[in-house]
C-alpha positions as CSV (number, residue, x, y, z in Angstrom):
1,X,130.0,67.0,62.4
2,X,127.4,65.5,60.1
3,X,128.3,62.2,58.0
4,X,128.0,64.7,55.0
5,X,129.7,67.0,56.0
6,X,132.6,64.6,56.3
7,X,132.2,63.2,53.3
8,X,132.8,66.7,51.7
9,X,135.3,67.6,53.8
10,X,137.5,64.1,52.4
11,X,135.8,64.7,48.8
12,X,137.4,68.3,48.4
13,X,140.9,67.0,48.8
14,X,140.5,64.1,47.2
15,X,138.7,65.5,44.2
16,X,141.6,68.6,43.9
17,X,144.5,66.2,44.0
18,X,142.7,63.8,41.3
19,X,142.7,66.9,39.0
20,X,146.0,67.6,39.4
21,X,147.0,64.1,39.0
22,X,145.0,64.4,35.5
23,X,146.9,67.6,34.5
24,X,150.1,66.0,35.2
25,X,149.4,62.7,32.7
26,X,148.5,66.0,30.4
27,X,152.3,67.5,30.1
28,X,153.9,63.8,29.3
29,X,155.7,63.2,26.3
30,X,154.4,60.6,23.9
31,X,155.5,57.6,23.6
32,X,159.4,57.2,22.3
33,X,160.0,61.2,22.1
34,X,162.2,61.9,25.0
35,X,162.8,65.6,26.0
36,X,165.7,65.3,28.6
37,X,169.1,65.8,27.0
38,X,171.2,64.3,29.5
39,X,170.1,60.7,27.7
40,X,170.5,61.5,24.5
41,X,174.3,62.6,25.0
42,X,174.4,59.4,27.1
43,X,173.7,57.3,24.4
44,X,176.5,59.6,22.1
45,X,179.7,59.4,24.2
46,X,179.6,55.9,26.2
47,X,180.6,53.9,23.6
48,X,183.7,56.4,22.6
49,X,184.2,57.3,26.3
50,X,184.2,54.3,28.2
51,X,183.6,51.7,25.4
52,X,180.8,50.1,26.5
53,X,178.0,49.0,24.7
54,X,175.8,49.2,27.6
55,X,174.8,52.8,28.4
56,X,172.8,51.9,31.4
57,X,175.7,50.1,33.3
58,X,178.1,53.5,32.2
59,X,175.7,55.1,34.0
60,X,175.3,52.7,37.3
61,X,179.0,51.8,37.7
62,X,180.5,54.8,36.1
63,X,178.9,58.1,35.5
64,X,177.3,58.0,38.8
65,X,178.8,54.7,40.7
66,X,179.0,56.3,43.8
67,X,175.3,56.1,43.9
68,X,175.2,53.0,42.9
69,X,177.3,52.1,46.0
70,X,175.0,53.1,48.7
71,X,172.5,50.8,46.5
72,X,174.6,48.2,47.0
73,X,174.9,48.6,49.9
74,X,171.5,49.2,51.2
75,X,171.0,45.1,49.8
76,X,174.1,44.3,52.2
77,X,172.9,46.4,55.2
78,X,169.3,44.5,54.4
79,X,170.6,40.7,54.8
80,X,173.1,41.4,57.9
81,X,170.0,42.7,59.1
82,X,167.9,39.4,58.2
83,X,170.8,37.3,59.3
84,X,171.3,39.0,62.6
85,X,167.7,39.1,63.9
86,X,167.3,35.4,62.7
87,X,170.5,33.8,63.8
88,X,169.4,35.5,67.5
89,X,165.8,34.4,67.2
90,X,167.7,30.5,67.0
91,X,170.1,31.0,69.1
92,X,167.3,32.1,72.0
93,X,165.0,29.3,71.4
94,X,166.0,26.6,69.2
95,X,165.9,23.3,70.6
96,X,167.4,20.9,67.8
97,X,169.2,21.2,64.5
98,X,167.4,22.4,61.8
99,X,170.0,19.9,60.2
100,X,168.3,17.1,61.7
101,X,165.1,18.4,61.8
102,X,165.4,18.6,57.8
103,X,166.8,15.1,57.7
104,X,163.8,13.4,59.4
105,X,161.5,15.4,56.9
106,X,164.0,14.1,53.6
107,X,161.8,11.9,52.6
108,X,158.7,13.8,51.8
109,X,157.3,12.9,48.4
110,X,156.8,15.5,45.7
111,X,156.0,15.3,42.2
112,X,158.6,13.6,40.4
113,X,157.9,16.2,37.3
114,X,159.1,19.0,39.3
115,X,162.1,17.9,40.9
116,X,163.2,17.2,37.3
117,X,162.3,20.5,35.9
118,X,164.0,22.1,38.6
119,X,167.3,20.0,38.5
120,X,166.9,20.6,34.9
121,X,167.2,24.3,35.0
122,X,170.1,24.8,37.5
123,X,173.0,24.0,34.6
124,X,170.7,26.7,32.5
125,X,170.6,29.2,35.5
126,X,174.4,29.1,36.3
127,X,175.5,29.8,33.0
128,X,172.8,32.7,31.9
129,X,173.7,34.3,35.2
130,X,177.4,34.3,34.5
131,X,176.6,35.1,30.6
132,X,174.7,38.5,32.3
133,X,177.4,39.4,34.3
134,X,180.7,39.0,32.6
135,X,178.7,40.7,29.5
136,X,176.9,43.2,31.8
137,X,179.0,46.2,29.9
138,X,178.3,45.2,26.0
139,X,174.2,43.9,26.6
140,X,171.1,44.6,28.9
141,X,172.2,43.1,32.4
142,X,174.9,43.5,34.6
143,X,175.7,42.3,37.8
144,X,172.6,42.5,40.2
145,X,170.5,41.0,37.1
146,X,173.0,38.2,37.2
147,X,173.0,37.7,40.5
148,X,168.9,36.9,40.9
149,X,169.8,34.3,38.6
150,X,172.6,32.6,39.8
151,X,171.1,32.6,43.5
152,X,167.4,31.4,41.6
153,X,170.0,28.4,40.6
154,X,170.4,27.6,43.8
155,X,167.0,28.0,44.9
156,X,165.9,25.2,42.4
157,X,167.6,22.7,44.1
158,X,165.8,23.6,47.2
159,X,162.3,23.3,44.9
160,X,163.1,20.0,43.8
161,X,163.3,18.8,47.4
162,X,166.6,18.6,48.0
163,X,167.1,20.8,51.2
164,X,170.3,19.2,52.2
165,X,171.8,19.3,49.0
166,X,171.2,23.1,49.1
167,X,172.5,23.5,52.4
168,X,175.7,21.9,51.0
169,X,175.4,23.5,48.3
170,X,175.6,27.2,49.8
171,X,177.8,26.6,53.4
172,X,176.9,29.5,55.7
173,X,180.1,30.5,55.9
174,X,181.2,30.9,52.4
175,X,178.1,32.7,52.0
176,X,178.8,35.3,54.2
177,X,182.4,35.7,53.1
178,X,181.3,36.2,49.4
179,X,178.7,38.9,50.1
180,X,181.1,41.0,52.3
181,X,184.1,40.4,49.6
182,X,181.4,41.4,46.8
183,X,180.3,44.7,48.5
184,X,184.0,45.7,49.6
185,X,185.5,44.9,45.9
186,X,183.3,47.8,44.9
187,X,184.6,50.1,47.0
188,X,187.9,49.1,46.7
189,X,187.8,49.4,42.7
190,X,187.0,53.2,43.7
191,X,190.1,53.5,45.8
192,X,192.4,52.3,43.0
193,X,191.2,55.3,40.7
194,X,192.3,57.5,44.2
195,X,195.4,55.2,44.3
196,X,196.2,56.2,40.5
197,X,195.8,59.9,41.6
198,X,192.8,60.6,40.0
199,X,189.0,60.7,41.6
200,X,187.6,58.1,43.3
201,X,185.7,55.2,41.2
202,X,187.7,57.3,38.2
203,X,187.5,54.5,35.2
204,X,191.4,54.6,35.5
205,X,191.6,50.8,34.0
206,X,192.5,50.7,30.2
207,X,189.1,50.4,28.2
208,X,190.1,47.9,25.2
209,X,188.6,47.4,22.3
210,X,184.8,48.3,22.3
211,X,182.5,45.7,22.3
212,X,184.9,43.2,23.5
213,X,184.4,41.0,26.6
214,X,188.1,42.7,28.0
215,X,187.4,46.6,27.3
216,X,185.3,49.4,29.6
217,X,187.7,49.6,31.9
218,X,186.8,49.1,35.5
219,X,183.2,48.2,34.5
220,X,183.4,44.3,34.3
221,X,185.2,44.0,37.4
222,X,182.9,45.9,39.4
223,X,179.8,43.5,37.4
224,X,181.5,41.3,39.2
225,X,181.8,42.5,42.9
226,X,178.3,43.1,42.4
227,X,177.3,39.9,40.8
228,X,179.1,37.9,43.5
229,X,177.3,40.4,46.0
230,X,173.9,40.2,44.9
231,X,174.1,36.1,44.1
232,X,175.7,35.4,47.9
233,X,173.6,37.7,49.9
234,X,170.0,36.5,48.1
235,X,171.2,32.7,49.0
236,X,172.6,34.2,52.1
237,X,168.6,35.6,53.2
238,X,167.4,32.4,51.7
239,X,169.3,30.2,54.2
240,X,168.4,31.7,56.7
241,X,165.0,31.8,56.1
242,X,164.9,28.2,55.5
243,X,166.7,27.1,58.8
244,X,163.9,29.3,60.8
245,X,161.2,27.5,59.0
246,X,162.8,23.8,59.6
247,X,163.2,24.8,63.1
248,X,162.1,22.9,66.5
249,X,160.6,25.1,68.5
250,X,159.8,24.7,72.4
């Protein structure tokens, strides 16, 4: 086959699915007009429904939560699958602790500026993160949003060059306790609709007054499973990632 010949044999398909790519960009709404229904009665029954300010957490932890669950999840299967391969990877070749190996590196200088910055910003971090959570019913947020933060907390201890203040900080241990009791509480907040007789993850809870802190239902609790989740498994990959840079090698 000739080099042109090739060329139009790529340039066919590549032109045809261009056009079609155009066409589709063609049938979009514009901007701010929004043709599926489903949002728009969204938007009319969560607040009288489930009396929550926040339509798009309804929707994740209530409306369809037991999607959300295999999103959750897929984050937990993810880190147990970081720690596992890592923690073996040690275990097969590591020669010292990265303990002590991190202790005879403590002393590196950095730039004063940044440690306080980043020592600065933890106080900041903790309390935006919980702010995001406990509120992630009433305003934008929720538990995995919350969660980044509170484990970016963490993480600026480690940037102001304070590894073994991190490491005690975040124990291993604790760690992985908190993201398996944050991905079971999830479930097991669907299991006490079941237990209540009704369907499971049904908001069975009572649903308070709306807008207040104590109302949706199961919703805050479940922010929370996931907060604690989300926080304790990012910190949890972070670790681990850490100890297999700081490691002696043969």
């Amino acid at each position: 086959m000739t080099p042109r010949a090739r060329l139009w044999l790529f340039a066919v398909p590549a032109a045809g699915v261009a056009a079609l790519l155009v066409w589709s960009f063609t049938g979009l709404p514009s901007f701010g007009h929004y043709r599926g229904p489903y949002g728009n009665v969204i938007n009319a029954e969560t607040a009288s429904q489930r009396h929550a300010t926040n339509a798009v957490a309804a929707v994740n932890f209530d409306y369809r939560g037991f999607d959300t669950i295999g999103e959750e999840l897929i984050l937990f299967a993810s880190v147990i699958g970081v720690s596992a391969l890592l923690r073996l990877q040690r275990r097969e070749h590591e020669v010292s602790s990265p303990l002590d190996h991190a202790r005879s590196h403590a002393s590196t200088e950095g730039a004063d500026s940044v440690a306080v910055v980043c020592m600065a910003l933890v106080a900041p971090l903790v309390l935006l993160g919980l702010y995001i959570v406990v509120h992630g019913h009433l305003t934008p947020g929720g538990g995995f949003q919350g969660g980044v933060i509170l484990a970016s907390a963490a993480l600026m201890v480690f940037l102001a060059g304070r590894y073994i203040t991190f490491r005690q900080l975040s124990p291993k241990t604790l760690l992985d306790a908190g993201e398996g009791t944050g991905a079971g509480g999830f479930v097991l907040v669907g299991f006490v609709g079941m237990l209540a007789g009704a369907a499971f993850l049904e908001n069975v809870l009572p649903l308070g007054q709306t807008g207040k802190v104590f109302s949706a239902g199961t919703l805050p609790v479940i922010n929370l499973s996931v907060g604690l989740e989300v926080a304790t498994g990012l910190l949890l990959v972070m670790w681990e990632f850490l100890e297999q840079a700081l490691m002696v090698r043969r």
